[in-house]
N, C-alpha and C positions, 0 to 999 in steps of 0.2 A: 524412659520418660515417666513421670508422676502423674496416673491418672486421679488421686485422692489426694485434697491438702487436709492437713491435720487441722479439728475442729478450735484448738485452743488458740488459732490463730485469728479468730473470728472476736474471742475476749480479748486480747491483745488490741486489734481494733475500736475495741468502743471503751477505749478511757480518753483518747480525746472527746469524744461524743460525750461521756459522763460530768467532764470537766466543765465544759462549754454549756452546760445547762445553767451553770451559778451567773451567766451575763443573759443580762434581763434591761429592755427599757420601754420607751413610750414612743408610736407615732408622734411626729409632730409636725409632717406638711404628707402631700398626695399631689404629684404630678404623672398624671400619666398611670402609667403600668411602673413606677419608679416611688418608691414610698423614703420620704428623711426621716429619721431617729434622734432621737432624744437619750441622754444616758444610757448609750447602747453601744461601748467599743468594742464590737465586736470585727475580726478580722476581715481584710478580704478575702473572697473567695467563700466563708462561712456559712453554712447551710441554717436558716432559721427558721420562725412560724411565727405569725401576727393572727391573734385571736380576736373576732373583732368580737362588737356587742350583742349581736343576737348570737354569739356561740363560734360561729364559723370559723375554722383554723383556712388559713392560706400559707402555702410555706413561699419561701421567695431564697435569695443568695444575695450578699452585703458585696457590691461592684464598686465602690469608691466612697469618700468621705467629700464631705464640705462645710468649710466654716466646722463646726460642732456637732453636726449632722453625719452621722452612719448612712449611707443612700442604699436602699437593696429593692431589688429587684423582683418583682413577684413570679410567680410560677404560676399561678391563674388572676382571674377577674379582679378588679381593684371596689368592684361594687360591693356598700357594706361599710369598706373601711372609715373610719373614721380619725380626725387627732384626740388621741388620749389611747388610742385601744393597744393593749397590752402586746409587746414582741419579746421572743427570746432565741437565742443562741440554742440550735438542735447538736450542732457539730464543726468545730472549728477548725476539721482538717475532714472534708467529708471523700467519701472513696467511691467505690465501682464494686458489686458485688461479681466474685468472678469466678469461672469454675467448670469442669468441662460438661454439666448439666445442661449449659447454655446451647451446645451444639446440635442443632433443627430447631431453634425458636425465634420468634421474634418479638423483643421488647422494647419498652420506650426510654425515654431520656431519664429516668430513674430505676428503671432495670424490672419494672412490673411485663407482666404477659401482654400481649395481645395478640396474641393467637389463639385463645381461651381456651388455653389447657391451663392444669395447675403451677403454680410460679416453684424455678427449680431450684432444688437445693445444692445451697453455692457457701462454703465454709470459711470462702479469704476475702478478702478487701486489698484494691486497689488503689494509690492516690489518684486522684483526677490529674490533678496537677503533679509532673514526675519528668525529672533532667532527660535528655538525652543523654545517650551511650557518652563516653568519653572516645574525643575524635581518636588516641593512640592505641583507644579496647577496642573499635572496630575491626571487624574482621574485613579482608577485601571483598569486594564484588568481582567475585573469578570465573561464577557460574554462570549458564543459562538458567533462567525459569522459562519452560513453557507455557503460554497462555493460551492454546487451540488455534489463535485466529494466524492463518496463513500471512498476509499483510506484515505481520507485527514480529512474527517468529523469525520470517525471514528476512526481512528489509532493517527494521526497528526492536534487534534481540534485546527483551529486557535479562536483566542478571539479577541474581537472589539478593537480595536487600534494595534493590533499585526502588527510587521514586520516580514516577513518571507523574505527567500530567496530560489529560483527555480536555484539548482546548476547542469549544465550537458553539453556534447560534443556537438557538432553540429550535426543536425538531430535526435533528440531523439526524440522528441517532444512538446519542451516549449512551442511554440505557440498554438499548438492547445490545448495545456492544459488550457492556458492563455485565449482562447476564450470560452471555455467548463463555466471557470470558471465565466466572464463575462455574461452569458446567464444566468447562475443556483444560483449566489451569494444573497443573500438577504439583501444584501448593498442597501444605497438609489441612489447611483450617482457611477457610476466608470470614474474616473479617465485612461486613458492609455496614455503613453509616448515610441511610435514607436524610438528608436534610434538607426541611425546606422544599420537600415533595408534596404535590396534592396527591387527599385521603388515598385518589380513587388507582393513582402511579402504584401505593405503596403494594397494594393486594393484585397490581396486576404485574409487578417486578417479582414479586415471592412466587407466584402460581406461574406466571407464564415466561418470562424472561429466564427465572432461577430455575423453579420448578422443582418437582424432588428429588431431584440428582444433587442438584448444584444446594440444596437445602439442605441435606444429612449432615453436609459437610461445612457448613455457615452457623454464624451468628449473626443476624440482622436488626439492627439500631435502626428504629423509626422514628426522627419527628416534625411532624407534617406543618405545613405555612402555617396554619390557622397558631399552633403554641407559641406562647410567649419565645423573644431573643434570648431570656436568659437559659431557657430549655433546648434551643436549637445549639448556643453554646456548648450548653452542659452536654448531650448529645452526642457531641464530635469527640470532647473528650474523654466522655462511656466509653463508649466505641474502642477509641487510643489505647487505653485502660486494660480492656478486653486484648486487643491484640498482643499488647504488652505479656501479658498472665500466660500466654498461649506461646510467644516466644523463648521467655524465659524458661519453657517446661521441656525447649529444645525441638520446637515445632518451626515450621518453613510456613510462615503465614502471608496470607493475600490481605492486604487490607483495601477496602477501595470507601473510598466518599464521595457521594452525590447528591451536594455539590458545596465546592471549596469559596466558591463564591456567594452562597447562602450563608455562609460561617462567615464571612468577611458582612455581609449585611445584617446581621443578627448582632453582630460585633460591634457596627457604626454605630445600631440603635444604642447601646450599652453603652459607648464612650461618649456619645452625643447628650443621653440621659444624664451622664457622671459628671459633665462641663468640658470635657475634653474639644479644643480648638478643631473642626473640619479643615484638611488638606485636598490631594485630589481625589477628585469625583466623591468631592462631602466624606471620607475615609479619614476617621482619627488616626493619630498615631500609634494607638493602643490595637488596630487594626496590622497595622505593618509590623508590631511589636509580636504578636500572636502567632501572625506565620508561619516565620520560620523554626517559634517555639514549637509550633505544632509538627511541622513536617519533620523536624529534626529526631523524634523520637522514633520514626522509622529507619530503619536501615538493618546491618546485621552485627547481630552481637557476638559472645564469644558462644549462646547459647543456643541459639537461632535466629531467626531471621525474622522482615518485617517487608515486603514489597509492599509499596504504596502506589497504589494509583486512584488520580485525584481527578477529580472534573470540572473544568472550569467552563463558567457562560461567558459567553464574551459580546458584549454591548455592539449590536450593528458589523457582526460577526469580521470585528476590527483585532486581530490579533496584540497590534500594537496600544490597546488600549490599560491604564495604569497599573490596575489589577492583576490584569493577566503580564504583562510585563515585570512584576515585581515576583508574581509564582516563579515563571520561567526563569528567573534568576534563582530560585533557589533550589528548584526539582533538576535531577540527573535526565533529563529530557522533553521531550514533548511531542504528542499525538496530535496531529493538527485532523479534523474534520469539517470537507469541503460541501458547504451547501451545493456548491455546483454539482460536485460529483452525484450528491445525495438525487437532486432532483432529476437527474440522469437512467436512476437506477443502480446504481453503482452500492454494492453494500458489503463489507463496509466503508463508509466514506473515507477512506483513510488517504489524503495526501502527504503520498511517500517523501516528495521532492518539499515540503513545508514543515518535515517530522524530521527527527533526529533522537536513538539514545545514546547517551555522551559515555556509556558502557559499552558499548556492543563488539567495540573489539579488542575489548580484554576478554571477552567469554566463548567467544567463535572463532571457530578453527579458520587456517588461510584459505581452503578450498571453497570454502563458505562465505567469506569475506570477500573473496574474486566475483564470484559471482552475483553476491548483493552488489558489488559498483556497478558488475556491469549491467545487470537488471537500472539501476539507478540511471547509468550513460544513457540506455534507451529511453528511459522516462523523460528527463531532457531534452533530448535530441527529438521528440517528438512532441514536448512542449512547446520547443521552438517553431518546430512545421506544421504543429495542427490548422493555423489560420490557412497557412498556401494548400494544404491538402483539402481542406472543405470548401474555399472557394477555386476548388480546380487548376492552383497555380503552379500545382507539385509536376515535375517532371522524371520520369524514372532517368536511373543511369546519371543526372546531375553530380550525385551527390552518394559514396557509397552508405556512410552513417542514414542518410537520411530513410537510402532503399531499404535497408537492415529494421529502421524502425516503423517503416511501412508494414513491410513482412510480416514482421512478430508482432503488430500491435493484437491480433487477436488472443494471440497465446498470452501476451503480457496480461489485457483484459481480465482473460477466465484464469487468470492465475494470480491476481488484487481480488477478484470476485470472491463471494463465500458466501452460501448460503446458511441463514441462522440456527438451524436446527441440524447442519453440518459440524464437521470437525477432525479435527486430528491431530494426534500427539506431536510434540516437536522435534522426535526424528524423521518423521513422515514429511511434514513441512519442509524443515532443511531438505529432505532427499527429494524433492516436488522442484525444490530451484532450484539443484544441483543436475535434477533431469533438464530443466528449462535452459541451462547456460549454453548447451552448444549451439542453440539455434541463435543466443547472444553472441556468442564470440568473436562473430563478424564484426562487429562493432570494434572493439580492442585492436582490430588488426586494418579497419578500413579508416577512409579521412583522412584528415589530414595528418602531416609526418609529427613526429614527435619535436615541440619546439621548445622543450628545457632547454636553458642556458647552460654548456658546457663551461664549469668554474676551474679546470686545469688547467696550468702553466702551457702557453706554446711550446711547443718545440723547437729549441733553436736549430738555426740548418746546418745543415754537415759541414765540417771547413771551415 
């Protein structure tokens, strides 16, 4: 693996940049945090700077046209600006500065510090905007990735290039899930992308959730509610960018975003700005267009790899709502996270029987697979009896499944359970349910009889 990129790959990069200085035009209206242009074809996507009259440079990004109008996007305060004051074209294909310097920092949606050490030196350039793999280059998803947390390793095995998706309400617990899993992952680099986080989230995800274990080994992209949509945008695809750079050099990366539904709000603003017609829940279709651009670039290459795990909020903690239904169509799974569970105590919230990755038995052994069902049959089997067990309607001996999941429910319990600052590799995990299966077995073997339809010819009779 190439821990140094050659420095002339850094001039290589800035002749688009040099290029795109010769387009130059005028303000000529101000809407919002959204400025139109005047003799300014400059592309979309283009990184620019509008200087106003008392001096001030603001930079912004050209997000759509109308009528004769260049529309772009500021990157701070529109106070100041006025029509006539001067815009120009900085770079018409701008990039990600990338580099394994970045590894224990954390920066913003332009790639400056803020962790106030000095900004590191990074020799290559990324596109922001960049295809996904070719579906026939993919390599398969054959592996396990471990991620520390018990729940997930065993029930819900992610596989190396896998995207998942962390779908739940506000305050369940995705962050601190999100750091559990950062500390205990066996990825070589993770990638995070803070979006859409308040100030006060971002310095307490770094110190206390990451921490410096789970830091050494990270890049963390911060940018917080208060920055402009075009920043939280930009952001996401840093971030992408970064992970990208880090795969390509044959690394096994974690990328995770929080949260995928910030980028889709940051995104509305953007297409709503541009004229773009509102569908569901006010969501342009430049919003639906993005997603799956975005997620797509995850996966594994011929040179590494790129687990994605995404978080999504989900409105009146309605799974089925637009947003999150349109992720789940295109992520290899999803982590569902039960308020109920949450306010139970239960951590992490993870409901197993509402979660599924659509990997997990391509990467685990049969011995492993037997026993996540049957772990699974019990979880049912006492979803359906928890109401008769609490109001006292349960009778033992009834019903063999149901005694089985009486029995075991304390061990099922302490073995979803995990405490935060706990952990363990993902053979340890597997070998924790493969300890726990005989006390399931019962299960498999009680109940009722096996009632598949026999599809063989009868027998005709003798004679």
């Amino acid at each position: 693996m190439q821990a140094y990129d050659p420095p002339f790959e850094r001039l290589i990069d800035e002749v688009p940049t040099i290029v795109a200085e010769r387009i130059s035009g005028r303000v000529k209206t101000i809407r919002g945090q959204t400025v139109g242009t005047a003799g300014f074809p400059a592309p979309i996507g283009a990184r620019c700077e509008l200087r106003t009259a008392a001096g001030a440079t603001i930079s912004g990004e050209v997000i759509g046209a109308r009528a004769e109008e260049a529309l772009v996007s500021l990157f701070g305060d529109a106070a100041g600006i006025r029509p006539g004051d001067a815009v120009r074209c900085v770079s018409a294909a701008p990039g990600a500065a990338v580099g394994h310097d970045l590894l224990g920092r954390v920066i913003d949606a332009e790639g400056a510090p803020l962790d106030g050490r000095p900004a590191p030196i990074l020799n290559l350039r990324y596109p922001l905007q960049q295809s996904a793999p070719a579906p026939l280059r993919r390599r398969a998803v054959d592996a396990p990735l471990g991620l520390g947390v018990r729940a997930i390793d065993a029930l819900l095995t992610a596989g190396l290039g896998q995207r998942l998706g962390v779908f739940a309400g506000t305050g369940v617990g995705k962050s601190v899930l999100m750091g559990m899993i950062c500390r205990r992952t066996q990825a070589d680099v993770n990638v995070v992308a803070l979006i859409g986080e308040r100030g006060r989230e971002v310095r307490d995800f770094v110190e206390k959730q990451l921490g410096p274990e789970g830091l050494a080994r990270s890049v963390v992209v911060a940018c917080t509610s208060d920055e402009p949509a075009a920043l939280r945008v930009r952001a996401c695809l840093h971030a992408t960018a970064i992970a990208e750079y880090f795969r390509d050099r044959g690394h096994n990366v974690l990328f995770m975003m929080d949260s995928l539904t910030r980028l889709a709000m940051a995104q509305r603003q953007l297409g709503l700005a541009a004229g773009e017609p509102p569908t569901a829940k006010g969501y342009p279709p430049s919003v639906y267009a993005l997603l799956p651009r975005l997620l797509e670039r995850a996966g594994r290459s011929e040179a590494g790899s790129i687990t994605g795990i995404y978080t999504v909020l989900v409105e009146g903690d309605d799974i089925g709502e637009p947003l999150a239904d349109a992720v789940r169509g295109i992520l290899d799974g999803h982590i569902w996270l039960s308020r109920s569970l949450a306010n139970r105590g239960h951590f992490p919230a993870i409901d197993v029987l509402h979660s599924i990755s659509r990997v997990a038995d391509d990467v685990i052994e049969e011995p492993h697979r037997r026993a996540a069902r049957r772990l699974r049959r019990v979880l049912a089997t006492w979803n359906d009896i928890e109401d008769l067990v609490n109001i006292g309607a349960y009778v033992k001996g009834t019903n063999p499944e149901y005694d089985v999941a009486v029995r075991t429910r304390p061990l099922v319990e302490a073995f979803l359970t995990q405490d935060r600052d706990s952990g363990a590799d993902y053979a340890d995990n597997v070998s924790a349910l493969l300890a726990l299966e005989p006390a399931l077995s019962a299960v498999a073997d009680a109940g009722a009889p096996d009632r598949r339809v026999d599809t063989r010819p009868a027998a005709r009779p003798a004679g």
